[in-house]
N, C-alpha and C positions, 0 to 999 in steps of 0.2 A: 733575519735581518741581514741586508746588504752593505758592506762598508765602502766606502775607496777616500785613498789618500789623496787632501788638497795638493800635497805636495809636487804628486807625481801630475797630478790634473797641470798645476802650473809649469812644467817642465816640456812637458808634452802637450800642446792643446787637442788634440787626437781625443787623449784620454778624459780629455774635459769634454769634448764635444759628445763621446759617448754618454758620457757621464747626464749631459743635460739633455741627450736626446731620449736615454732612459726613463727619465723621471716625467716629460711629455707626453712620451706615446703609454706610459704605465697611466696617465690619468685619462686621455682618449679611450681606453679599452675596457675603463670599467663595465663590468656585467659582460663581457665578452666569453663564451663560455669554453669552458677546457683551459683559462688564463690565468693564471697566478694575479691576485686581485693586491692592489696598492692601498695601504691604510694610510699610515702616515712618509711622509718623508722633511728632513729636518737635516742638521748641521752645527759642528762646532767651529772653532777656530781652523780644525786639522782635518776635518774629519766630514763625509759626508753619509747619511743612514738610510734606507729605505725599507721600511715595515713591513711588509709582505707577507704572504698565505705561507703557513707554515706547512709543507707537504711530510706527512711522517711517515709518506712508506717511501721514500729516497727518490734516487733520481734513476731512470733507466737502464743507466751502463751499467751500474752495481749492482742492478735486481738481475742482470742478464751474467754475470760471474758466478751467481750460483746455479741457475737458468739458462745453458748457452742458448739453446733456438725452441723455439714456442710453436703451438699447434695455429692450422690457419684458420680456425673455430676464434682462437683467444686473439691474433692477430687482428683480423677483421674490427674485432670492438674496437684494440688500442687506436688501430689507421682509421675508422670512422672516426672516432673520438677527435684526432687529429686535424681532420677535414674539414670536422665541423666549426673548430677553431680557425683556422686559418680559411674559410669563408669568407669568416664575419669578419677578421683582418683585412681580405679582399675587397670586401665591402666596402669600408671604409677608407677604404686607398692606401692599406698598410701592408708591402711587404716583408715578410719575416726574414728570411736573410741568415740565420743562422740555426736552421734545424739541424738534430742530431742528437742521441742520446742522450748527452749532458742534462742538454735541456729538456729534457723531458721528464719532470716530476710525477711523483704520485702523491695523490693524497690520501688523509685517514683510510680512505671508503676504495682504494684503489681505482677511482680514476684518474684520469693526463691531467696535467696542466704545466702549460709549455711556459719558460722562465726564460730569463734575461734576452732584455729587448733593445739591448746597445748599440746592436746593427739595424736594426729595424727600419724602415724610411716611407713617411708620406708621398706615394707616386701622385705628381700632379700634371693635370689633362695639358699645361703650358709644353711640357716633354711627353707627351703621347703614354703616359703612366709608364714611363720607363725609365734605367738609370746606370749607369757604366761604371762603378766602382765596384774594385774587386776586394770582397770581403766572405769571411766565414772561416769554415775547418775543410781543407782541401777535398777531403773523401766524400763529400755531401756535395761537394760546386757544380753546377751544370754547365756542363760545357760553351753554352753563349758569354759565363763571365767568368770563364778560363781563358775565350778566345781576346776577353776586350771588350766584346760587340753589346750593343744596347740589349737591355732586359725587361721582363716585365712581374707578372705574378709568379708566370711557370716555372721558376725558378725554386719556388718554393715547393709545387709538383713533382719536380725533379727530384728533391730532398727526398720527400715522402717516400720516392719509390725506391731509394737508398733504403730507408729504415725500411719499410717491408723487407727487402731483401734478407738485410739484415738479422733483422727480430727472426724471419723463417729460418734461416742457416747459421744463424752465432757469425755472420761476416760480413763488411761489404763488397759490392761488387766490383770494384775497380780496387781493390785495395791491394795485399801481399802475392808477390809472386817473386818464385826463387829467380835470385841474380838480376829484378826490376824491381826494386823497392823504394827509389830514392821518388823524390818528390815531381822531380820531370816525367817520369816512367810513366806514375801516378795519369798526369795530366794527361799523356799520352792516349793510355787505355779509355780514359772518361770523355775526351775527343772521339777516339777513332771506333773501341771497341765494344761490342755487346757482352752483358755479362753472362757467364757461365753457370748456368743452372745445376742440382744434384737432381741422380734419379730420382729425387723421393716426393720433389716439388710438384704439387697440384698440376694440371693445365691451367686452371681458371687463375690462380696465384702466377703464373708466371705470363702468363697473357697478360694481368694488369701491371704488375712489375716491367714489362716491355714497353708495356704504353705509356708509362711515367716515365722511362727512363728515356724516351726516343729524343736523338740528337736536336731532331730542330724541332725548337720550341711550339711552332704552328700546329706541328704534327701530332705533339705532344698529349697525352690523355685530359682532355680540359684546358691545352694553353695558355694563354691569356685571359681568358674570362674570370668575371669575380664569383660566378657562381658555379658552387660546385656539380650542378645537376649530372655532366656526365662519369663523371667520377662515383656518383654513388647510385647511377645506376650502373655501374660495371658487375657482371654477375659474381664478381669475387664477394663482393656485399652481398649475395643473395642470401634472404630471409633479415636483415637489420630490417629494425624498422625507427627510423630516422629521428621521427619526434621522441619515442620512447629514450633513443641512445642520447637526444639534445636536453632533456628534462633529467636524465639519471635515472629515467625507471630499469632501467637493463643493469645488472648485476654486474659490478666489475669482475674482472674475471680473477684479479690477486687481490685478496684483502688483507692487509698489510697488521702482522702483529704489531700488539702496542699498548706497553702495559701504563701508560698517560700521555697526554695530553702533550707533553714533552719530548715524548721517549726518541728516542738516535739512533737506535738500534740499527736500522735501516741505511743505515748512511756508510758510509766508508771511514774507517779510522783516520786516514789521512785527513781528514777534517774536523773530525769529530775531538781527535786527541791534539789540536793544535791550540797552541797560547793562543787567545784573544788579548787581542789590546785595543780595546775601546778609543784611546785616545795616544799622541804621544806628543815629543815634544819639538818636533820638525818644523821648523822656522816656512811659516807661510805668510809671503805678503799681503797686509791685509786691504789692499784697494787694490791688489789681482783679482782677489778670489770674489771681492762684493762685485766685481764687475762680471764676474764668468758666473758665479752661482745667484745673482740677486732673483730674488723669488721662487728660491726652489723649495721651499716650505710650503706643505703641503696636510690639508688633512680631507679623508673622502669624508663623502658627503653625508652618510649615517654618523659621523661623530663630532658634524660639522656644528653642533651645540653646545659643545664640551670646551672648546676654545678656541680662542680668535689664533688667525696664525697672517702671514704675510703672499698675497697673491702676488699671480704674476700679473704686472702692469698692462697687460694689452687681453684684451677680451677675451671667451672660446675661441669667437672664429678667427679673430685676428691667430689669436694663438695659433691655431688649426695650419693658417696658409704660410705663416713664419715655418713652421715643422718640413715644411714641400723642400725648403734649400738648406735643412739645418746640419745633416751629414753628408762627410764625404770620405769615409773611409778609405785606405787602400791596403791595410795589412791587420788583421787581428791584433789590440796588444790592448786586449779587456783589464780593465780598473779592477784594483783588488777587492776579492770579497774579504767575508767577515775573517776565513783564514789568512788571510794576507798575501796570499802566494796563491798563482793561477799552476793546474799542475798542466803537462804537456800539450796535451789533447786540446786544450782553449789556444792555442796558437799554429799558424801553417804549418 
């Protein structure tokens, strides 16, 4: 369960706008595969809920604290896995926008499924599917929406070949270096610089990690396009077999212990051991919030028998082309989850 305060929504309309841009693109994406799937979403006076896929084998960064860097046999799955998701986002004119371990879940069965969709945004053909707001977690940005400059899908390409890096070495590539560490440095290296491979890295792994991470987007492994075809024919994929990895016939490669249905284990204490407070008693004005949240109640469509709830007033597709101009991010500052506190890592 996802929470965020009305409060701060009303304070900030930033955090509203995430807020209702989440609950959107979480209903466009049903059955989108490797995506954390949206059941219900609902609201109180304070408070706003999203019911969501319970993932019990945690979220990435934490499985990689006991795990620093993985084999290019286990990598492969998780980046297919990955691809395959963000396709069918492609597809549908949704760039992702904020990849990076965080979000990247596991579930029971230890496969992906990529979470929170606050920055997300419907590219529409009116802007050439492209869009100039700079948003995410700095060590992931590609340098088109570092510089400013209009962007497209391969931005999200970009990410990917971050987290390869990453998952192979326990680091990213533009990240920590002694006496450049500050945030400018950062930007610097992810503009200008190639990253620094160890001896132990494949050829075929680092040839596709070069091709993801190439400065200008055109050039880029896949660019712009919505379909992934060159990307998974890069031989770093050699022997997946596509359909088996989209269906789940292919074994994940961490099967995540888990003594119920419930179980936390997986998660990080800092979340785990925190107060929840379902509700509190934060003065919210009540003809703000019915104008920023009216029809954000929500139930998908298998439980859509069980009971009536309140749509949104304007049709799918009407809904669909409203979504084209609904954010406009310029800085990270993500609505609180069920902890209530975003910990570092979710901000520049």
């Amino acid at each position: 369960m996802k929470v965020a305060n009305k409060c701060e929504m009303v304070e900030n309309e930033k955090n509203a706008e995430y807020a209702r841009n989440e609950r959107q693109i979480l209903e466009i994406i049903q059955q989108t595969p490797f995506v954390v799937q949206l059941h219900y979403a609902f609201q109180t006076e304070t408070k706003l809920f999203l019911i969501l896929d319970f993932c019990g084998g945690g979220d990435m960064f934490t499985y990689l604290q006991n795990v620093p860097k993985l084999s290019e046999t286990i990598v492969k799955i998780y980046i297919g896995e990955m691809v395959l998701a963000l396709e069918h986002l492609h597809k549908i004119d949704i760039v992702y926008r904020d990849i990076k371990l965080e979000n990247i879940m596991l579930d029971d069965q230890g496969h992906i499924r990529l979470v929170d969709f606050g920055l997300s945004k419907v590219l529409s053909p009116d802007s050439d599917y492209c869009a100039r707001n700079i948003c995410g977690t700095l060590a992931y940005m590609a340098p088109e929406m570092i510089k400013g400059e209009a962007y497209g899908f391969a931005i999200d390409w970009w990410a990917v070949g971050v987290v390869t890096y990453e998952l192979l070495t326990g680091n990213t590539p533009f990240g920590a270096v002694e006496n450049a560490n500050n945030q400018r440095d950062v930007r610097e290296r992810i503009k200008k610089m190639d990253p620094v491979f160890p001896r132990t890295l494949g050829k075929t792994a680092k040839d596709f990690i070069l091709g993801m991470l190439k400065k200008d987007p055109t050039k880029r492994l896949n660019g712009n396009k919505k379909c992934a075809e060159d990307i998974k024919s890069h031989p770093f994929f050699h022997g997946i077999n596509w359909n088996d990895l989209q269906n789940k016939r292919l074994k994940a490669p961490f099967q995540p212990q888990l003594n119920s249905e419930e179980d936390t284990q997986n998660f990080s204490k800092e979340f785990t051991q925190h107060t929840v407070i379902l509700d509190s008693k934060d003065f919210v004005p009540c003809k703000t919030t019915q104008l920023l949240f009216r029809g954000y109640s929500y139930v998908a469509p298998q439980y859509s028998h069980e009971t009536a709830y309140d749509t949104w007033s304007s049709t799918s597709r009407r809904r669909r082309k409203s979504l084209r101009t609904a954010v406009a991010p310029t800085r990270v500052q993500p609505y609180r989850l069920i902890r209530d506190n975003a910990p570092p890592s979710y901000r520049l």
